[in-house]
Backbone and ligand atoms as CSV (ligand in chain L), in Angstrom:
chain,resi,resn,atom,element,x,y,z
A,1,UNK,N,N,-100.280,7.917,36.601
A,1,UNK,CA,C,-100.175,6.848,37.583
A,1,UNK,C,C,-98.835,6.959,38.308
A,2,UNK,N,N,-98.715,6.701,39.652
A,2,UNK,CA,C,-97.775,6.514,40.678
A,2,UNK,C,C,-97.161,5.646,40.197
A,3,UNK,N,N,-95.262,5.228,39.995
A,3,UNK,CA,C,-94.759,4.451,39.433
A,3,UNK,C,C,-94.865,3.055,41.102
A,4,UNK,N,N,-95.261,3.837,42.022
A,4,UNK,CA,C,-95.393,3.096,43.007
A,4,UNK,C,C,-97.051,3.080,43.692
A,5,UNK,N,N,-97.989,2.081,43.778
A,5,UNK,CA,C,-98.973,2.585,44.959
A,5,UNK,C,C,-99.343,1.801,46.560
A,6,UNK,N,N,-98.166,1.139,46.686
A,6,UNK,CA,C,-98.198,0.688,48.413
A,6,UNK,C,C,-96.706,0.721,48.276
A,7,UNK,N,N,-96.742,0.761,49.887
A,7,UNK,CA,C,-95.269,0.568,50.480
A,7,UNK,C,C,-96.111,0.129,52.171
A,8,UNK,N,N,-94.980,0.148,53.232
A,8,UNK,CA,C,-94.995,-0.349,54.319
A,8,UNK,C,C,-96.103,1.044,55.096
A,9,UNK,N,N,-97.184,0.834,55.400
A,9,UNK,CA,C,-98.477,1.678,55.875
A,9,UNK,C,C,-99.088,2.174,55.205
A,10,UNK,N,N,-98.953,2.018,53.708
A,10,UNK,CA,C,-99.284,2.807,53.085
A,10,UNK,C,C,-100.046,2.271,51.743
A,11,UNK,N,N,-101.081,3.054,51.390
A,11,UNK,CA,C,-101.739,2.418,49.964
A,11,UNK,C,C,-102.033,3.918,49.635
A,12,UNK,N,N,-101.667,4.058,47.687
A,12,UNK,CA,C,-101.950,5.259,46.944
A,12,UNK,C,C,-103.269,4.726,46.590
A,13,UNK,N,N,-104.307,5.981,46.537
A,13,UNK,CA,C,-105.730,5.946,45.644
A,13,UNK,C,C,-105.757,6.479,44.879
A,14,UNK,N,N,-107.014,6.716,44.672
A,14,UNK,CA,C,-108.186,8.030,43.963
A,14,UNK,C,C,-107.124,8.405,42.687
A,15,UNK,N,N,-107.711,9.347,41.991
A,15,UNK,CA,C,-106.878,10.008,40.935
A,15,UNK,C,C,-105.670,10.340,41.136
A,16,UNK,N,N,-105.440,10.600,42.115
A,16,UNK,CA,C,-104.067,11.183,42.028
A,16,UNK,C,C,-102.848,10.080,42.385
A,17,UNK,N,N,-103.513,8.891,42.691
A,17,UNK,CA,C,-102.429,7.585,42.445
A,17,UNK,C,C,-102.852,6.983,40.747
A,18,UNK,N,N,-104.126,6.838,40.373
A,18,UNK,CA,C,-103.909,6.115,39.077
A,18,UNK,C,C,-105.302,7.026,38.803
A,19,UNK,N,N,-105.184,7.442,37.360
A,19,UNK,CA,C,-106.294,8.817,36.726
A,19,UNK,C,C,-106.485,8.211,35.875
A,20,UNK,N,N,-108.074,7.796,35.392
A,20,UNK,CA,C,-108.508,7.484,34.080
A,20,UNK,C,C,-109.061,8.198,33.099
A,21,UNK,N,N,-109.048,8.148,32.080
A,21,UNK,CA,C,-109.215,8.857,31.286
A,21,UNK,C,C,-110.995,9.112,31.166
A,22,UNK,N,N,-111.580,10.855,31.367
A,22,UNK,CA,C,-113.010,10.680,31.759
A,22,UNK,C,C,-113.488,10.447,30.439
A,23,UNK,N,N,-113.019,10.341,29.716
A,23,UNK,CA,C,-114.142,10.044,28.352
A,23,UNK,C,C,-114.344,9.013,28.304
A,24,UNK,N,N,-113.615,7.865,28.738
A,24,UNK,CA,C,-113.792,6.246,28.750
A,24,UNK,C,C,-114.516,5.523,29.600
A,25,UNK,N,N,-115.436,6.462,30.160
A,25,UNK,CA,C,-116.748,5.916,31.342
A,25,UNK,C,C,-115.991,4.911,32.016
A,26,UNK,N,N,-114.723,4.393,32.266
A,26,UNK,CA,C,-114.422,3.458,33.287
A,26,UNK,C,C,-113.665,3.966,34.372
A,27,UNK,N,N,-114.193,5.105,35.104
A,27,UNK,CA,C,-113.071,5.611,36.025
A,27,UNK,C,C,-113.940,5.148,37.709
A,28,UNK,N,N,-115.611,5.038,36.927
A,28,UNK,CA,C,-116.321,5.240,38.457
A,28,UNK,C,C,-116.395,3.450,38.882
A,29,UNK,N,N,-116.280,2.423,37.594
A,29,UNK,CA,C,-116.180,1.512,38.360
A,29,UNK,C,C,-114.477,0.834,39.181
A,30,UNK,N,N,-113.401,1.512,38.227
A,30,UNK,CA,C,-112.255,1.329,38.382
A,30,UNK,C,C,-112.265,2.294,40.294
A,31,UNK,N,N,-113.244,3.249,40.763
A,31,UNK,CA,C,-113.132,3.832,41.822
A,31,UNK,C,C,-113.453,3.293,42.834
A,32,UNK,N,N,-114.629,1.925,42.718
A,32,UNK,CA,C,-115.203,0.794,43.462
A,32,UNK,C,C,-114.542,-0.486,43.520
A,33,UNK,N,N,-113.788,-0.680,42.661
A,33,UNK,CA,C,-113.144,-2.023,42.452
A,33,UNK,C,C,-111.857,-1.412,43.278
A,34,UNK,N,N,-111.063,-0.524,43.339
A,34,UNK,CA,C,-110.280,0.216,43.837
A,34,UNK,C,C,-110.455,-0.150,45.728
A,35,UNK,N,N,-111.584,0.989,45.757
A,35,UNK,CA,C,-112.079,1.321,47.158
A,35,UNK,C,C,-111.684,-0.705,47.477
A,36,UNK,N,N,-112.792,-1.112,46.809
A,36,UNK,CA,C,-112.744,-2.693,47.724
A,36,UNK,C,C,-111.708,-3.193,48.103
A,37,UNK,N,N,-110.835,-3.539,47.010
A,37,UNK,CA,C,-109.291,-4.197,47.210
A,37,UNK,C,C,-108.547,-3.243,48.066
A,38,UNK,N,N,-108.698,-1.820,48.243
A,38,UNK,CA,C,-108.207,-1.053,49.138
A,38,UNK,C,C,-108.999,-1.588,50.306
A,39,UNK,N,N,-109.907,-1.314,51.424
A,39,UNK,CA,C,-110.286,-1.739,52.141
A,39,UNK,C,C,-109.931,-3.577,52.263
A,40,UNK,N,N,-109.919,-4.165,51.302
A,40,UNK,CA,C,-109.356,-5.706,51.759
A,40,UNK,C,C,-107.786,-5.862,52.189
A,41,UNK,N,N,-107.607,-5.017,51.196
A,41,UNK,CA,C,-105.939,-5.058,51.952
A,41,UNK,C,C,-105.167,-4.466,53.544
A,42,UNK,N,N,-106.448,-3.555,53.537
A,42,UNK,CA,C,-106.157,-3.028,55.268
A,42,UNK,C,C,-106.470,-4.016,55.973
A,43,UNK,N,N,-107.475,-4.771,55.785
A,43,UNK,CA,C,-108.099,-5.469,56.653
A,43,UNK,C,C,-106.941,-6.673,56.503
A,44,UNK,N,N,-106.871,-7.675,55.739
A,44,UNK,CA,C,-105.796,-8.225,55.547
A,44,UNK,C,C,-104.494,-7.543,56.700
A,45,UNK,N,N,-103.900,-6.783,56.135
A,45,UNK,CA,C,-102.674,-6.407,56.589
A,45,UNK,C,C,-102.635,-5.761,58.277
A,46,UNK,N,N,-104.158,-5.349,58.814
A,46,UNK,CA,C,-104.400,-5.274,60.144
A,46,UNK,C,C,-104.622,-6.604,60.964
A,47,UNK,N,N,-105.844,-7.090,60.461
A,47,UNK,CA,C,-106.535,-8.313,61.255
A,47,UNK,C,C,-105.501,-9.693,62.037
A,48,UNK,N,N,-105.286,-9.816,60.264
A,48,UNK,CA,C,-104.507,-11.091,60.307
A,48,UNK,C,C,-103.062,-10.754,61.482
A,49,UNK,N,N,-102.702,-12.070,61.917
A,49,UNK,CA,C,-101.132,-12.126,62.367
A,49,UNK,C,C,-100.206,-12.453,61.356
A,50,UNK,N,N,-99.674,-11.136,60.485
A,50,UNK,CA,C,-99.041,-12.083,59.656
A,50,UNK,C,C,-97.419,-11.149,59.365
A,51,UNK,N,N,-96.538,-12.118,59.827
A,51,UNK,CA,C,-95.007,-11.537,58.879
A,51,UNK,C,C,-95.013,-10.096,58.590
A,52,UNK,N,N,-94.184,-9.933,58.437
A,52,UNK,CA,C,-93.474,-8.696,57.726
A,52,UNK,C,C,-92.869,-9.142,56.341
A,53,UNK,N,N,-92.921,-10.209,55.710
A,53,UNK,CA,C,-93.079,-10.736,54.522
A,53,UNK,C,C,-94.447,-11.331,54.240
A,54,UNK,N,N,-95.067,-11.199,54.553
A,54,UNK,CA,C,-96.794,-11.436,54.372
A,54,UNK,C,C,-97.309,-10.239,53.926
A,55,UNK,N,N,-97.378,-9.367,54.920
A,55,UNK,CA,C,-97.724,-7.725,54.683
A,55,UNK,C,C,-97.081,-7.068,53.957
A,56,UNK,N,N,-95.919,-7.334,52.882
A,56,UNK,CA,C,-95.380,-6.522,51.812
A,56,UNK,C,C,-95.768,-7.345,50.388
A,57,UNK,N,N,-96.158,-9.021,50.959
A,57,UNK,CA,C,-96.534,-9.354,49.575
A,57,UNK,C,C,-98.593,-8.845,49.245
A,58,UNK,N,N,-98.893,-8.751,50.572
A,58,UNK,CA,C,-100.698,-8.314,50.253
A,58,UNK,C,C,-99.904,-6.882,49.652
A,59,UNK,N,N,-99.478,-5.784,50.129
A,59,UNK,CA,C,-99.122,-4.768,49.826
A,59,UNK,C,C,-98.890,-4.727,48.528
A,60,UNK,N,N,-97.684,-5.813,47.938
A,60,UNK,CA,C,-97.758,-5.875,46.586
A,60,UNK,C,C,-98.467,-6.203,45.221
A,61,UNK,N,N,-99.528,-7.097,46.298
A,61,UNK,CA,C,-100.947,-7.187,45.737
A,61,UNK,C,C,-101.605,-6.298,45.083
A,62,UNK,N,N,-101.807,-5.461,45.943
A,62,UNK,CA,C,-102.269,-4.246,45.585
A,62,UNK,C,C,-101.931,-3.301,44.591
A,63,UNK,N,N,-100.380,-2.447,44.524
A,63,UNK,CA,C,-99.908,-2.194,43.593
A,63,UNK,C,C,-99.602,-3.266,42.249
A,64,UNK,N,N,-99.769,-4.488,41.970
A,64,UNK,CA,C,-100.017,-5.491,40.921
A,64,UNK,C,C,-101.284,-5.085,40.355
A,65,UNK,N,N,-102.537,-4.962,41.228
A,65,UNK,CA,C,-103.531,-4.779,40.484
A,65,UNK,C,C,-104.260,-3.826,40.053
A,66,UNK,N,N,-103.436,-3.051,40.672
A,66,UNK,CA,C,-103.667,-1.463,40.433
A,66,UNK,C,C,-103.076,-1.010,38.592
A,67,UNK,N,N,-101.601,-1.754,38.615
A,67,UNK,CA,C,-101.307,-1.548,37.794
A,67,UNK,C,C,-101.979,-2.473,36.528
A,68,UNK,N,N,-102.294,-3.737,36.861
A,68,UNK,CA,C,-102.841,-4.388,35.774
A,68,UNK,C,C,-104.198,-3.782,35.517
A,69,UNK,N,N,-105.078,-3.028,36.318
A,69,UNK,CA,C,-106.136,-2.513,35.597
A,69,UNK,C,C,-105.609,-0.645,34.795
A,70,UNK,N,N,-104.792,-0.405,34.925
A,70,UNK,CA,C,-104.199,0.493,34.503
A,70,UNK,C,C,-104.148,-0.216,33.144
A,71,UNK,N,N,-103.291,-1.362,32.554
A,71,UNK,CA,C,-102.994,-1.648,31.621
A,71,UNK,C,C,-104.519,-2.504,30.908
A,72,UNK,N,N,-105.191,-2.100,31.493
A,72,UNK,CA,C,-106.460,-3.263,30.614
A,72,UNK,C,C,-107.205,-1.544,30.421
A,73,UNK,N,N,-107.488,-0.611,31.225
A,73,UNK,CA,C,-107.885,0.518,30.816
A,73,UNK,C,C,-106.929,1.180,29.970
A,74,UNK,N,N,-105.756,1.299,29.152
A,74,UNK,CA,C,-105.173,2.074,28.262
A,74,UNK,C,C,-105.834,1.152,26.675
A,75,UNK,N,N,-105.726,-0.614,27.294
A,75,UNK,CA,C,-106.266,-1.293,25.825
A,75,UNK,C,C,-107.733,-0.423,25.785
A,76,UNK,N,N,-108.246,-0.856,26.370
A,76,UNK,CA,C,-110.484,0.213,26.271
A,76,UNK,C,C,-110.053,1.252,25.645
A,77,UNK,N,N,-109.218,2.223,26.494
A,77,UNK,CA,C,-108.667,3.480,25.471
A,77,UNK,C,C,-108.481,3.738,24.164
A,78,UNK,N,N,-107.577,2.875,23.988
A,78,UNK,CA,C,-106.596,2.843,22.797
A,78,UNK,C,C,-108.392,2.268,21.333
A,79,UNK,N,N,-108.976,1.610,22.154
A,79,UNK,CA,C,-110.232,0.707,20.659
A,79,UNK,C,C,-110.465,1.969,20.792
A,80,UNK,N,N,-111.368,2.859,21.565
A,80,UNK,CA,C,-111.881,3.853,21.619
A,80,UNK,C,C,-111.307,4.806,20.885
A,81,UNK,N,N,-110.293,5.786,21.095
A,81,UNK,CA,C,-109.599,6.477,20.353
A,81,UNK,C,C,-109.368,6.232,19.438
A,82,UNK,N,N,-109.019,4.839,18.715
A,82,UNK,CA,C,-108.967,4.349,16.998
A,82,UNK,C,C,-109.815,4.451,16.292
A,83,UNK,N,N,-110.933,5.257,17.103
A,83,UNK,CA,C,-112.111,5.497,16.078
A,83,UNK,C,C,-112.166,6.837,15.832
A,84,UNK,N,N,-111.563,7.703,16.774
A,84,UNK,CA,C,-111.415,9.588,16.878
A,84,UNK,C,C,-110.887,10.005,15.507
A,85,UNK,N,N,-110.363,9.187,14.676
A,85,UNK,CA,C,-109.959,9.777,13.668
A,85,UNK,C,C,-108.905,9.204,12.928
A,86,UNK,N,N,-108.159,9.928,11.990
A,86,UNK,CA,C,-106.679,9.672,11.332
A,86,UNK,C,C,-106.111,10.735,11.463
A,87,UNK,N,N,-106.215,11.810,11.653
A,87,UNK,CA,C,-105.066,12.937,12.010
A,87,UNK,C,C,-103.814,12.669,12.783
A,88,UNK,N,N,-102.455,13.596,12.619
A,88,UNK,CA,C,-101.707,13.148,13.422
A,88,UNK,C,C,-102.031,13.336,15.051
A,89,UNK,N,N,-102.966,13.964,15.449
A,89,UNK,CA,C,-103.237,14.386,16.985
A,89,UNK,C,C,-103.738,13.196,16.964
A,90,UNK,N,N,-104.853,12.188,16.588
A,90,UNK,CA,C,-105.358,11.204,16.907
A,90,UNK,C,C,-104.158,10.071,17.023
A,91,UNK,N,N,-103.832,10.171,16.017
A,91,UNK,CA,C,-102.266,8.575,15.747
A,91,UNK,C,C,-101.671,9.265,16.940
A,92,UNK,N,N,-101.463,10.375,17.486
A,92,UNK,CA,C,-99.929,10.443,18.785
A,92,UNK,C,C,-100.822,10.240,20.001
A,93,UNK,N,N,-101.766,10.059,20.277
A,93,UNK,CA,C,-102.636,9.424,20.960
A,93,UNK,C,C,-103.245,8.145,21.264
A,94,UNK,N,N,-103.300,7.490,20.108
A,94,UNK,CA,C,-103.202,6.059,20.161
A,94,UNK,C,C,-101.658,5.344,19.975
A,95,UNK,N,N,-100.568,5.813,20.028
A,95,UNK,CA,C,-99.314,6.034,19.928
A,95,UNK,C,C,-99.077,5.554,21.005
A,96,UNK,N,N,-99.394,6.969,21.932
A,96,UNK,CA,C,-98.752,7.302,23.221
A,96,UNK,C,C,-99.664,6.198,24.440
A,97,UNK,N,N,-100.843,5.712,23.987
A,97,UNK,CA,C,-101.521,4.878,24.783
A,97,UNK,C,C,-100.878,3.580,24.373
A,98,UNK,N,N,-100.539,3.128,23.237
A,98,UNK,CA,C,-99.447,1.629,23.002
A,98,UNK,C,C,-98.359,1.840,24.176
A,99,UNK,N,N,-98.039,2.970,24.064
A,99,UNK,CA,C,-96.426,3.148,24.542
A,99,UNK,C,C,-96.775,2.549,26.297
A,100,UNK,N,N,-98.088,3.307,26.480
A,100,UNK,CA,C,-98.118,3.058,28.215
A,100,UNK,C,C,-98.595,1.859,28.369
A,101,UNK,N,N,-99.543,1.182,27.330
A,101,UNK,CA,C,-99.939,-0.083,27.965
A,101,UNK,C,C,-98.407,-0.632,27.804
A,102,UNK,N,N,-97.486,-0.623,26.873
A,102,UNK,CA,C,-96.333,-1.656,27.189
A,102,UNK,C,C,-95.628,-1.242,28.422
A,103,UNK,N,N,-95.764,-0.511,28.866
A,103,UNK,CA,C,-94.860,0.182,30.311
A,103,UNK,C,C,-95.437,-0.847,31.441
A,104,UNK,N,N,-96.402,-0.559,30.800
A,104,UNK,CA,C,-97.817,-1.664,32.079
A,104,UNK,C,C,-97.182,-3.003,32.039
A,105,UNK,N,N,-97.296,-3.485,30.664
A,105,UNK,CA,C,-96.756,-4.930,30.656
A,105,UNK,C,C,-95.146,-5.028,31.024
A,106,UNK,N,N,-94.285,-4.140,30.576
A,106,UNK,CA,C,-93.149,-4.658,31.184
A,106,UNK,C,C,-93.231,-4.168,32.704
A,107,UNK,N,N,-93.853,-3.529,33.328
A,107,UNK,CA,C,-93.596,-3.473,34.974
A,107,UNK,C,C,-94.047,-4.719,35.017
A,108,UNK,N,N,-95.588,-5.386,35.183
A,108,UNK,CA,C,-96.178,-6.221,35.160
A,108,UNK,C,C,-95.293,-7.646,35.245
A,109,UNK,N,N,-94.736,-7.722,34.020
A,109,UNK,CA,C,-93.304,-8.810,33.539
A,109,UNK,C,C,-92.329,-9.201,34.772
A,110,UNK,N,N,-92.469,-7.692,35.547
A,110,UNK,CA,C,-91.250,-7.822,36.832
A,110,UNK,C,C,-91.608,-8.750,38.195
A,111,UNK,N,N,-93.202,-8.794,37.898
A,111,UNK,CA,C,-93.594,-8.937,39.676
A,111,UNK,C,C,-94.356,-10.412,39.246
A,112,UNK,N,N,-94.774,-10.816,40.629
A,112,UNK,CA,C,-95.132,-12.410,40.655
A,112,UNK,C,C,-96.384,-12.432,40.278
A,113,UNK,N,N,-96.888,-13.335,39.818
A,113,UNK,CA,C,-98.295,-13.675,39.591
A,113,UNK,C,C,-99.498,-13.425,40.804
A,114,UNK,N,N,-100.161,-13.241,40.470
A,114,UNK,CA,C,-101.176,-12.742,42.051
A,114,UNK,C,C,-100.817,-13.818,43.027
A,115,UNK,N,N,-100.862,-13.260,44.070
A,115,UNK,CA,C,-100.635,-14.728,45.142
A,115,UNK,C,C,-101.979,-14.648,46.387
A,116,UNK,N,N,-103.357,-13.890,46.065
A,116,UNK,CA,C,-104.172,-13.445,46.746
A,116,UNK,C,C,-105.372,-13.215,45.579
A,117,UNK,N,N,-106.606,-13.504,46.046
A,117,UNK,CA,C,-107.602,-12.995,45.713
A,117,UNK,C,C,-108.879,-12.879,46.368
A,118,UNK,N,N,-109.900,-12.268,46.262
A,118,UNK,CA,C,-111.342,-11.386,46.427
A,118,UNK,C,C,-111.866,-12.451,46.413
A,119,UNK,N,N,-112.797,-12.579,47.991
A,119,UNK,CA,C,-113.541,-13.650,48.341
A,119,UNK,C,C,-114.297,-12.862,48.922
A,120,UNK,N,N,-115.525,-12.636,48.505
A,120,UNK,CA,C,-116.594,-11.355,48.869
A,120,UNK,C,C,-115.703,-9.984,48.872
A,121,UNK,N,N,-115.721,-9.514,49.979
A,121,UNK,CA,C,-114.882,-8.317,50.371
A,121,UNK,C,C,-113.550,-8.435,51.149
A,122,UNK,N,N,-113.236,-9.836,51.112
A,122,UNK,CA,C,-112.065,-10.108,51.885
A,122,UNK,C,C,-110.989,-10.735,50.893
A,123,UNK,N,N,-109.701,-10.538,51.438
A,123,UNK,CA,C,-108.587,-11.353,50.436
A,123,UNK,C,C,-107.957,-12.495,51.329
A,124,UNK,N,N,-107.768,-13.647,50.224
A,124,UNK,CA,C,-107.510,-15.080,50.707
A,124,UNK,C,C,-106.079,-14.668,50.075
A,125,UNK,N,N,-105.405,-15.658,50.439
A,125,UNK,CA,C,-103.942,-16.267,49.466
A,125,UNK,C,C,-104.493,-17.375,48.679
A,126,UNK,N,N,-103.935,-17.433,47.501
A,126,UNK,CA,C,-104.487,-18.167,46.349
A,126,UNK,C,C,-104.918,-19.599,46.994
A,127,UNK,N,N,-103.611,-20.458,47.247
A,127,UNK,CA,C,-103.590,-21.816,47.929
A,127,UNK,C,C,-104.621,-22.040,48.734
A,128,UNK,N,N,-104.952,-21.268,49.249
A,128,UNK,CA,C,-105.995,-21.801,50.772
A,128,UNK,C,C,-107.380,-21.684,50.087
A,129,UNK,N,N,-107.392,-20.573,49.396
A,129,UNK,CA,C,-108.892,-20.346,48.773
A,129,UNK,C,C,-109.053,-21.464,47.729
A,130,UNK,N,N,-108.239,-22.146,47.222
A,130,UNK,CA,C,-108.685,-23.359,46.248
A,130,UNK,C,C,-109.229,-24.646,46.666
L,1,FAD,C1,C,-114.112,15.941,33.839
L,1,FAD,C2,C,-114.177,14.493,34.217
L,1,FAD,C3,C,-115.222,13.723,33.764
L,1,FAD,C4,C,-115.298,12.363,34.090
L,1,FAD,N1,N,-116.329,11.605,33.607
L,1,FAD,C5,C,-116.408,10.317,33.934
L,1,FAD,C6,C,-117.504,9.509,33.471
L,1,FAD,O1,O,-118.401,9.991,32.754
L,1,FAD,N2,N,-117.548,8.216,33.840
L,1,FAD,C7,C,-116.576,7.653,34.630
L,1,FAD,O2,O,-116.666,6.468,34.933
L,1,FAD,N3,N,-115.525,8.378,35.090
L,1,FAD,C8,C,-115.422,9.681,34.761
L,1,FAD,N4,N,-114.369,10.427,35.205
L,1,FAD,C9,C,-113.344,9.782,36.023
L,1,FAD,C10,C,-113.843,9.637,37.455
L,1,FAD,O3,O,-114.351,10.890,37.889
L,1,FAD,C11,C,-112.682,9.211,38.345
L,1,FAD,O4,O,-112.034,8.066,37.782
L,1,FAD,C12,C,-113.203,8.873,39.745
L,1,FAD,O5,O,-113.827,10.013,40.301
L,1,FAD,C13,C,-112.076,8.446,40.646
L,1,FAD,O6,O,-112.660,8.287,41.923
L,1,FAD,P1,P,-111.765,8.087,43.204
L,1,FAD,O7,O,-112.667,8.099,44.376
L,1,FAD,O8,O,-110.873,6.896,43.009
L,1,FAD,O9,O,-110.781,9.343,43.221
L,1,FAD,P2,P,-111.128,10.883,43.425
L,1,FAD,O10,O,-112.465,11.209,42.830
L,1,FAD,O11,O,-109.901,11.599,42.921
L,1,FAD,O12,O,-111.260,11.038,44.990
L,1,FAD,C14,C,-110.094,11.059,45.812
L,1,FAD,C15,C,-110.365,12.008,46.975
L,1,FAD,O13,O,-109.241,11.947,47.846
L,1,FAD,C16,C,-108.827,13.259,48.135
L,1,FAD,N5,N,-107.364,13.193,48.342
L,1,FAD,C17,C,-106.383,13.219,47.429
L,1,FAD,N6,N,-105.178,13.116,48.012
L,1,FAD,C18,C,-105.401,13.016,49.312
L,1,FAD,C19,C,-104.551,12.887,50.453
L,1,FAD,N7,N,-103.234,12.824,50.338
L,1,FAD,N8,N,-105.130,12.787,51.656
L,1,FAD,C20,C,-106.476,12.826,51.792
L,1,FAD,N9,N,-107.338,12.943,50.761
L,1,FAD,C21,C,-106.805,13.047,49.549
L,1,FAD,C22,C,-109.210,14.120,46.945
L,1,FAD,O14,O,-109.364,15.457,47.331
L,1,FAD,C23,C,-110.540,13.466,46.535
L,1,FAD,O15,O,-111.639,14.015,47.236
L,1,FAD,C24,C,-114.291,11.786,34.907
L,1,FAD,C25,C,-113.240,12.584,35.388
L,1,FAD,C26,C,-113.176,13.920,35.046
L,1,FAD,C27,C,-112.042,14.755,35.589
């Protein structure tokens, strides 16, 4: 995973911004849930009239949830792999997947609580959509 995946024009995808692991069958829906919030955030960050502090917090939207499904796919991982075995190759594997989901949670720790969410295919700001 990209320690970054938006900035100002810009949104990281596909595998080569965040790679799931193919044995854990969750890469093709993590590729749709992806695509959407990618496409909502263009649209968002085109359509609307909004700030140059508007358009870095949808932006940050994005990289927030990119990374929080990063960290909910290493937990799926990690049950999964606790069943591969007891060898030490298995333990430095479920090891090394603790180690990243906490990376997840302390980036996570740094940034604000969502301030946007998925209303069909479009993104609201929390407040207005309630
Ligand atoms: C061997 C293997 C088996 C797998 N098995 C499963 C499975 O059974 N179930 C499952 O759910 N998932 C599985 N996965 C994971 C799944 O394939 C991926 O998570 C999913 O394909 C990601 O889709 P994506 O569209 O986000 O990214 P990608 O499939 O990586 O598509 C991104 C596309 O963008 C292109 N691209 C990259 N950089 C740029 C750039 N700078 N500019 C323009 N284009 C660019 C790439 O060439 C690529 O065509 C497997 C993966 C592998 C490697």
């Amino acid at each position: 995973m990209l320690t970054q995946l938006s900035g100002p024009g810009w949104l990281a995808c596909g595998a080569n911004a965040i790679a799931f692991d193919p044995l854990c069958g969750d890469g093709a829906g993590q590729a749709a849930r992806e695509a959407i919030l990618g496409a909502a955030v263009i649209q968002a960050v085109t359509e609307r009239r909004q700030s140059r502090y508007e358009q870095a917090a949808v932006l940050l939207h994005y990289h927030s949830m990119l990374l929080a499904s990063m960290r909910r796919h290493l937990r799926i991982c990690a049950q999964f792999y606790h069943t591969g075995g007891k060898t030490g190759w298995w333990r430095e594997q479920v090891e090394t997947l603790a180690a990243g989901f906490e990376w997840c949670t302390e980036r996570l720790a740094e940034l604000s609580e969502p301030q946007y969410e998925l209303h069909g295919l479009r993104l609201y700001p929390r407040a207005r959509a309630a």
